[in-house]
C-alpha positions as CSV (number, residue, x, y, z in Angstrom):
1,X,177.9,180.2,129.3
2,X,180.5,177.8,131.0
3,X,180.1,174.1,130.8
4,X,179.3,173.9,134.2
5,X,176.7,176.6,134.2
6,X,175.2,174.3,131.1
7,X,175.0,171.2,133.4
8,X,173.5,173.3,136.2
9,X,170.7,174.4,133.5
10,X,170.3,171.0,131.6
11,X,169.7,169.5,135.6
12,X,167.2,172.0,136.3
13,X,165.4,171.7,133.4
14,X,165.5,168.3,134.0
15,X,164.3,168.6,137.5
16,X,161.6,170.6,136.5
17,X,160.3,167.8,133.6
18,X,160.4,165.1,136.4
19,X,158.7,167.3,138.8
20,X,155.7,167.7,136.1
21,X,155.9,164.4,135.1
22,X,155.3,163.5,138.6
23,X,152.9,166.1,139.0
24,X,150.5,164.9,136.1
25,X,150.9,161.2,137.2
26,X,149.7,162.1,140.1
27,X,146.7,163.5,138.8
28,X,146.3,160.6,136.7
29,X,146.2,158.2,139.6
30,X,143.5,160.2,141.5
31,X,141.4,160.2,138.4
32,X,141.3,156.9,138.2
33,X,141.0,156.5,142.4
34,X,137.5,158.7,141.2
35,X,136.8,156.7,138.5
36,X,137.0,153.7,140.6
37,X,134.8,155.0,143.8
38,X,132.2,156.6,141.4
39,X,132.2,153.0,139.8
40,X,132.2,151.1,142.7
41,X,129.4,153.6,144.6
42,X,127.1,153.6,141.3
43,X,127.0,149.9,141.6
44,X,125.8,150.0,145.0
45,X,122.9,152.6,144.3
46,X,122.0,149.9,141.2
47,X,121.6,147.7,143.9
48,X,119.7,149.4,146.2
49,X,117.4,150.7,143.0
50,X,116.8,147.1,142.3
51,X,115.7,146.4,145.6
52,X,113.2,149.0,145.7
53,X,111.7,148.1,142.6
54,X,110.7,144.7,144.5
55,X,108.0,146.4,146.4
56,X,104.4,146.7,145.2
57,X,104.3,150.3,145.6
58,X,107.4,151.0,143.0
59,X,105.8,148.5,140.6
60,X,102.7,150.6,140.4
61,X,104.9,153.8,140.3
62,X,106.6,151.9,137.2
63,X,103.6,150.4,135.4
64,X,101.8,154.1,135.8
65,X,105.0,155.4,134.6
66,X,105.1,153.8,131.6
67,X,100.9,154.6,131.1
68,X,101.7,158.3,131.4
69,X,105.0,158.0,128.9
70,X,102.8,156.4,126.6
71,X,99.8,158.6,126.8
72,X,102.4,161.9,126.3
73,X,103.2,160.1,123.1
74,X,99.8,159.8,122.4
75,X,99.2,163.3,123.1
76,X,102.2,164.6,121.1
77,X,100.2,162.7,118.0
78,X,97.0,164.3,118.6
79,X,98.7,167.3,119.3
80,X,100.2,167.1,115.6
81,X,96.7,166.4,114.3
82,X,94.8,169.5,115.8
83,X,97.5,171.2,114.1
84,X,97.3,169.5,110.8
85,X,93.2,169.9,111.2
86,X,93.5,173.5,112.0
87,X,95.9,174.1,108.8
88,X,93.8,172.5,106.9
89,X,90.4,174.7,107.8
90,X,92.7,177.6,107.2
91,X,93.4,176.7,103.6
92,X,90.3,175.9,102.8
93,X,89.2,179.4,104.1
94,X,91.7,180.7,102.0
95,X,90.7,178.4,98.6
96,X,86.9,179.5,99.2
97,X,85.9,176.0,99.8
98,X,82.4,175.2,99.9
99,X,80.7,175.9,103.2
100,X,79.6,172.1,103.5
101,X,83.8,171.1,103.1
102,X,84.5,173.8,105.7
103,X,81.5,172.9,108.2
104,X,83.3,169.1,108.1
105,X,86.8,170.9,108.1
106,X,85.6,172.8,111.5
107,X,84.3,168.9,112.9
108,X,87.4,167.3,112.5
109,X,89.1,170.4,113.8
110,X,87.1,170.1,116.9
111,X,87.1,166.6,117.1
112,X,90.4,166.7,117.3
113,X,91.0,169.2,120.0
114,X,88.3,167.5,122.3
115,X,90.4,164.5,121.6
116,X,93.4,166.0,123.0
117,X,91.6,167.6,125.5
118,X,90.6,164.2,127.2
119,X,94.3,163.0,126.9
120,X,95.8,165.9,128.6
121,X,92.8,165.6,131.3
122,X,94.0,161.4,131.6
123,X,97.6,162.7,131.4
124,X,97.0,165.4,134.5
125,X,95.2,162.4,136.2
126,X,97.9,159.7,136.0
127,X,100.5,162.8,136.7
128,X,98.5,163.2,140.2
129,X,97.9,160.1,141.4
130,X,102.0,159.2,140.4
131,X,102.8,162.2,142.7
132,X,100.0,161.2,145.3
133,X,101.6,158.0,145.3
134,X,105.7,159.1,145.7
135,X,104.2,161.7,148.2
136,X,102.3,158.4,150.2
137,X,104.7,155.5,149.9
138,X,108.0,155.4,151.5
139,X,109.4,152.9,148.8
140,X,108.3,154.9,146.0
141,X,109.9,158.2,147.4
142,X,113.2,156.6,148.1
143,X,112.7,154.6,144.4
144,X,112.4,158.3,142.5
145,X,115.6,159.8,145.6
146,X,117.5,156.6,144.0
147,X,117.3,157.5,140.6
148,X,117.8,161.0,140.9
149,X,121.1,160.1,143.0
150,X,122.2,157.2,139.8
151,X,121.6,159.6,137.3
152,X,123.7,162.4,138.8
153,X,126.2,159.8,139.8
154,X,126.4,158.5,136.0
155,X,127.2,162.5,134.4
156,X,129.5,162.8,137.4
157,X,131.5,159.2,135.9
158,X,131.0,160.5,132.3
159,X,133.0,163.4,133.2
160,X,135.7,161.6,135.0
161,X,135.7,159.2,132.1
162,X,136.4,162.5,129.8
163,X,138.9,164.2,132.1
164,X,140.9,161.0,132.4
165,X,140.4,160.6,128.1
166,X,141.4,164.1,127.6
167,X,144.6,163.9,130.3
């Protein structure tokens, strides 16, 4: 290969690095334009959130919210206690256990199943007046639009955040 045909080579190659250079800090700087807009328009539906929890409608929504997140945590307890109530009548079943230890094995069994009978029925009552509520108030419906919007918005940053970390 002549010298010349070397230069003409070592230029393109050249070229072609400055054109991909160019190329990917491109791409960089529109990342971060995202990054920036997805930013700036997440503050502004924090905003708006905030201002909708001022109404008296969203603070019932909220204050029922946190009743129904606590009774589920409740339930999930009880739950775990039918269970441990039912294994344990089974054993005993199993270990010939005196019918007076099983008849009291059975009661707490049941007990316990009644018991998370009546929080599932609160649960399903809290559940339906939340949904009567969102259905009813205006403020409410556009509280629960909000969020859904904020927490799509926030994945939707996330994975900016990880293109732009991986580029």
């Amino acid at each position: 290969m002549s010298d010349a045909q070397a230069t003409f080579t070592a230029t393109l190659d050249s070229s072609g690095i400055q054109a991909g250079a160019r190329s990917g800090l491109s791409a960089m700087e529109r990342l971060g334009q995202s990054i920036q807009r997805q930013t700036k328009n997440l503050g502004a539906y924090k905003a708006a959130q905030a201002r909708l929890v001022q109404s008296a409608g969203v603070q019932e929504y909220l204050k029922r919210q946190k009743a129904i997140e606590k009774n589920e945590a409740f339930a999930a307890k009880v739950e775990k206690r039918v269970a441990q109530a039912q294994e344990n009548l089974a054993i005993a079943k199993q270990a010939n256990v005196s019918s007076d230890d099983l008849a009291k094995l059975a009661d707490e069994a049941d007990k316990a199943k009644e018991s998370l009978a009546s929080v599932k029925g609160e649960l399903d009552e809290l559940q339906n007046a939340q949904n009567k509520l969102a259905g009813s108030d205006a403020g409410v419906a556009a509280f629960r639009d909000q969020a859904k919007v904020i927490k799509s918005t926030e994945a939707e940053l996330a994975d900016l955040q990880g293109q732009y970390n991986a580029a």
